[in-house]
C-alpha positions in Angstrom: -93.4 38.8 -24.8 -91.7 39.6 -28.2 -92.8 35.7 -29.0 -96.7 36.4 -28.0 -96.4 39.3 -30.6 -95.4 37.4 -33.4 -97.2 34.1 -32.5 -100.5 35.9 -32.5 -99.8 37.8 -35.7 -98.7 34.4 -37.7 -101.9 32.5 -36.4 -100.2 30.2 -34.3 -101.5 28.9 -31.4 -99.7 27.9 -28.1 -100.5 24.3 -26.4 -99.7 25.1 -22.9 -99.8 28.4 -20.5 -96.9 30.4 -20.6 -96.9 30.0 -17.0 -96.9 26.7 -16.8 -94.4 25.0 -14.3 -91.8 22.4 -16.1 -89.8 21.7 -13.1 -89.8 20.0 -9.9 -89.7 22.0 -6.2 -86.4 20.6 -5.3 -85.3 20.7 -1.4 -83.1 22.9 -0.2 -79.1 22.6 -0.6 -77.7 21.3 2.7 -75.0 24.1 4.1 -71.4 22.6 3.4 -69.4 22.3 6.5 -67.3 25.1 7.4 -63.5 25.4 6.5 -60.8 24.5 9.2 -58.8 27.6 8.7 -55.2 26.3 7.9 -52.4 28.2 9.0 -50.7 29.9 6.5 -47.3 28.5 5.0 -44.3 30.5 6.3 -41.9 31.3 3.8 -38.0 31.7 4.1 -36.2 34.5 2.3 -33.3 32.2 1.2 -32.4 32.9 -2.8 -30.5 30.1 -3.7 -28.9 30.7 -7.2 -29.4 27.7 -9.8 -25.5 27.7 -11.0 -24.7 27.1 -7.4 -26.8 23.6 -7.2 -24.0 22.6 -10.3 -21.0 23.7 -9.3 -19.5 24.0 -5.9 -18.7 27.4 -4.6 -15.4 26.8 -2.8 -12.7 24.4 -4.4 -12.4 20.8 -2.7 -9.8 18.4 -3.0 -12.0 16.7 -5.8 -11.1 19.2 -8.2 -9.7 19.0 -11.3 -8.0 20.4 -14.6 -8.6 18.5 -17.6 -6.8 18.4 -20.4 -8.5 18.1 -24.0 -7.2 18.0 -27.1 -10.8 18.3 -29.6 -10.8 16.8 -33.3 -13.9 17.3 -34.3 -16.7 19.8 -33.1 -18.7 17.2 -31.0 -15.7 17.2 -28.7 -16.9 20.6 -27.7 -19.6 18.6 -25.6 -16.7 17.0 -23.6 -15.4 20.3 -22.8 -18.6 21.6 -21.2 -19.6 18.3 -18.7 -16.3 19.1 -17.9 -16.7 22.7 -16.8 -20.8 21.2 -15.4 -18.8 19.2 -13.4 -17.0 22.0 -11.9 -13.3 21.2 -12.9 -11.6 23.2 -15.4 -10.2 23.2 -18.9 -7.5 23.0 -21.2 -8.0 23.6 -24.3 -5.6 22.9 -27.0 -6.8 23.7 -30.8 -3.3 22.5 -32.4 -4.8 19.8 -34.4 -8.2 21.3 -35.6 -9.0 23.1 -38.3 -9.4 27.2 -37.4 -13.0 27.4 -38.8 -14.0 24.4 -36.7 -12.0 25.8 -33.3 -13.6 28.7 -33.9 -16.8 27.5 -33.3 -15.9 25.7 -30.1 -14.3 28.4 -29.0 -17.9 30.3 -29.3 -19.3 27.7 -27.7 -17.3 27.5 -24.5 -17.7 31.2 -24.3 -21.3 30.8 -24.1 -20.8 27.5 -21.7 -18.6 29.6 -19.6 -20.8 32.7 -19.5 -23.9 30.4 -18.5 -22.0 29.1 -15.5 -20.4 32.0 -13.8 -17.3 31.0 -15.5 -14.1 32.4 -17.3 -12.4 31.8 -20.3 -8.7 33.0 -20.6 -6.1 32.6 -23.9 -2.9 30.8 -23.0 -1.2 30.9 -26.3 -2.4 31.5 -30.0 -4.7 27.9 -29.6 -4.5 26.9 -26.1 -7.8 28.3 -23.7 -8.2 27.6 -20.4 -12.1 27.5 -19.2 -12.7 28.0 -15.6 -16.2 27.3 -13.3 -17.5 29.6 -10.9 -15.1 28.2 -7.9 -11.9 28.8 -9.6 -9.9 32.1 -9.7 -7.4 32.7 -12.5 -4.3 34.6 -11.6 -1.8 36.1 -13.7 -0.9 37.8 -16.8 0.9 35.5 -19.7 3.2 38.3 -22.0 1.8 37.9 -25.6 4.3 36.5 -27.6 5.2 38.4 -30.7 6.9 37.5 -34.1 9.0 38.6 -35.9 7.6 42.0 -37.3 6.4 43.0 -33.6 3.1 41.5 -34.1 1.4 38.4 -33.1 -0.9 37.3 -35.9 -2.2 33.8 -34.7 -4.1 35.9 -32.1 -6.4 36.7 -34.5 -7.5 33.7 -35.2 -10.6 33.0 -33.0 
């Protein structure tokens, strides 16, 4: 309508009728077939956690302790496909640098956590990392020098 209005106030002049038809009569749409109702899926209320599809909740004879003396901080990666693997760990930071073992240490703390694991101190640089299916017993007395005080715990 608005387009009437201002054609007929510029002068210009339509060809065809507004009302002219510019499509075909099409037939009608054929009716889809109906749905065969399908019966609904049933669902079991089983959780399953993901840490259990790793690591095996009750120790087997496969199980192990391995041993792992790390040089360099890439060793660190040993030390977890360990723990993945579901054995455990000892750790034994004699031969590194503190700054280095350190980070390791943080990193099998985070390893650990992710897993359901532990990680317990043996001695000033020894650390024994555990999986979900172990259980750590025990209390190691800390050992003290000679002003009453044990200053190598401090280090990580």
């Amino acid at each position: 309508m608005a387009s009437k209005f201002f054609s007929n106030l510029f002068g210009v002049v339509d060809d065809e009728p507004e009302t002219a038809d510019y499509y075909e009569d099409q037939q009608p749409a054929q009716q889809a077939p109906a749905p065969v109702p399908t019966p609904a899926p049933t669902r079991s209320n089983k959780v399953v956690s993901i840490n259990n599809a790793r690591v095996a909740q009750q120790p087997n004879s496969s199980s192990k302790i391995e041993l792992v003396e790390p040089r360099v901080y890439g060793d660190g990666k040993e030390i977890v496909n360990h723990l993945l693997n579901g054995n455990a760990v000892i750790v034994n930071f004699d031969q590194m640098d503190a700054k280095v073992a350190f980070r390791i240490v943080e990193y099998m703390k985070g390893a650990t956590y992710a897993i359901s694991g532990k990680i317990e101190r043996i001695d000033a640089e020894i650390f024994l990392c555990t999986p979900q299916n172990f259980e750590i017993s025990g209390k190691l007395a800390p050992t003290l020098s000679s002003d009453g005080l044990d200053d190598r715990r401090d280090r990580y």
